[in-house]
C-alpha positions as CSV (number, residue, x, y, z in Angstrom):
1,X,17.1,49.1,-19.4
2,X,15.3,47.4,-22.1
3,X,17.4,47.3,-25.5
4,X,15.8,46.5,-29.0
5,X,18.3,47.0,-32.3
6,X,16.5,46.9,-35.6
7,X,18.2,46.5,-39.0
8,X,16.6,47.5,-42.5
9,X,17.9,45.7,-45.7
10,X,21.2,45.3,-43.5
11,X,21.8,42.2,-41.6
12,X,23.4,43.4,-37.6
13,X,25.6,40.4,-36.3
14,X,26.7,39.7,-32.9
15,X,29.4,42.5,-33.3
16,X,27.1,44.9,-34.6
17,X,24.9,44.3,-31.9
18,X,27.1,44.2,-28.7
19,X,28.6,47.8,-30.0
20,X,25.7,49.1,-29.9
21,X,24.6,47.8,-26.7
22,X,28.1,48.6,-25.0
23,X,27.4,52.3,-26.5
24,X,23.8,52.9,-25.2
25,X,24.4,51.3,-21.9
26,X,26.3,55.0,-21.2
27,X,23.3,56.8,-21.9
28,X,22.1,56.4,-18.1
29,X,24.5,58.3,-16.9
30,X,23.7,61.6,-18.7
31,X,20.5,61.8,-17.9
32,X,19.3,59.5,-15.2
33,X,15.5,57.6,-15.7
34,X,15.9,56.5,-19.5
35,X,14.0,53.0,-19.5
36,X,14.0,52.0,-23.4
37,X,16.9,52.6,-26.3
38,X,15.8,51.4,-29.3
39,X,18.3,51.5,-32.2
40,X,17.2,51.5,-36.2
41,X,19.6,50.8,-38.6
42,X,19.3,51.3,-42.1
43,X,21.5,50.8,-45.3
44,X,19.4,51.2,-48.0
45,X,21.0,54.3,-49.5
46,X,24.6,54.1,-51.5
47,X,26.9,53.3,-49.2
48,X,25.9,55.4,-46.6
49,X,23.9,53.6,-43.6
50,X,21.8,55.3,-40.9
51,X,21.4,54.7,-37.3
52,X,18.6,56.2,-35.5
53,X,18.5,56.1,-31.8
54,X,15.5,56.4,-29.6
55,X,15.6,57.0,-25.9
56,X,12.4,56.5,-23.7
57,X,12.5,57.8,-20.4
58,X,10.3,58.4,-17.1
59,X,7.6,60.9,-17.4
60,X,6.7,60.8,-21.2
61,X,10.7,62.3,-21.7
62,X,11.2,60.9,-25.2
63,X,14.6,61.7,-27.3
64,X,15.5,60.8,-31.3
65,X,18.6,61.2,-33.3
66,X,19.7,60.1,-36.0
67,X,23.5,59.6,-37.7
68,X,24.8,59.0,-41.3
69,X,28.2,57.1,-41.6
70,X,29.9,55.0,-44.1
71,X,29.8,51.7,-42.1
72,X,27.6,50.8,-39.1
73,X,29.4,51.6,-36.7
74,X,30.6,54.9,-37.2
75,X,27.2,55.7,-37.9
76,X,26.0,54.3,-34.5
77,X,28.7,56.4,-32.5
78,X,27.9,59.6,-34.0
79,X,24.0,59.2,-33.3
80,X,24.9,58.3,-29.4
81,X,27.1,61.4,-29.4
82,X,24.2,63.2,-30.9
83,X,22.2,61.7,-28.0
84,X,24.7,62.5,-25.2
85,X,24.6,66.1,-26.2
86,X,21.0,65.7,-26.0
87,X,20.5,64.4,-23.0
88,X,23.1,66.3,-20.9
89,X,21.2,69.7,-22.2
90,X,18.1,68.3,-20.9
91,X,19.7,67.3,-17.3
92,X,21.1,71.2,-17.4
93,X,18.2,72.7,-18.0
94,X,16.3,70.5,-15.6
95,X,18.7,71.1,-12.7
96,X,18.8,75.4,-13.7
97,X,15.3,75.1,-14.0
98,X,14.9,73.8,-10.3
99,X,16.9,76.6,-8.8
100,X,15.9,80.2,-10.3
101,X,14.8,82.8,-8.1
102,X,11.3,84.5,-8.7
């Protein structure tokens, strides 16, 4: 799985970085065929910082989120809980879809 993380007018450090990692290596097990996470982080506003997450999977599947906090990484742990929610809704509906009766 390919892993970019992307800071705006913040500067992500080795810690910053390796909790994010560490928290979107889970995502493949929600929903399996997710080839790209790329994570934005941005802490332009007052003292509230931003982390958008991006997950790129197999056939075009492509899911964003985003999270507010008041340090990096509590916003980065609510927008992979965002994305978890996300992604095991799509692996439900996938698997119900496969099985209906007509």
């Amino acid at each position: 799985m390919l892993f970019t993380i992307t800071g705006r007018h913040i500067d992500i450090n080795d810690g910053i970085r390796e909790h994010a990692e560490e928290k979107a290596s889970k995502l493949p097990r929600y929903f399996n065929g997710i080839n790209q996470v790329n994570v934005k982080v941005d802490g332009r506003s007052r003292g509230i910082v931003t982390a958008e997450v991006i997950a790129r999977g197999e056939h075009r599947n492509v899911f964003v989120v985003t999270g507010q906090g008041d340090d990096v990484f509590r916003a980065i742990d609510l927008a992979i809980r965002k994305m978890e929610g996300q992604l095991k809704k799509k692996k439900a509906k996938q698997r119900n879809h496969k099985h209906t009766l007509r």
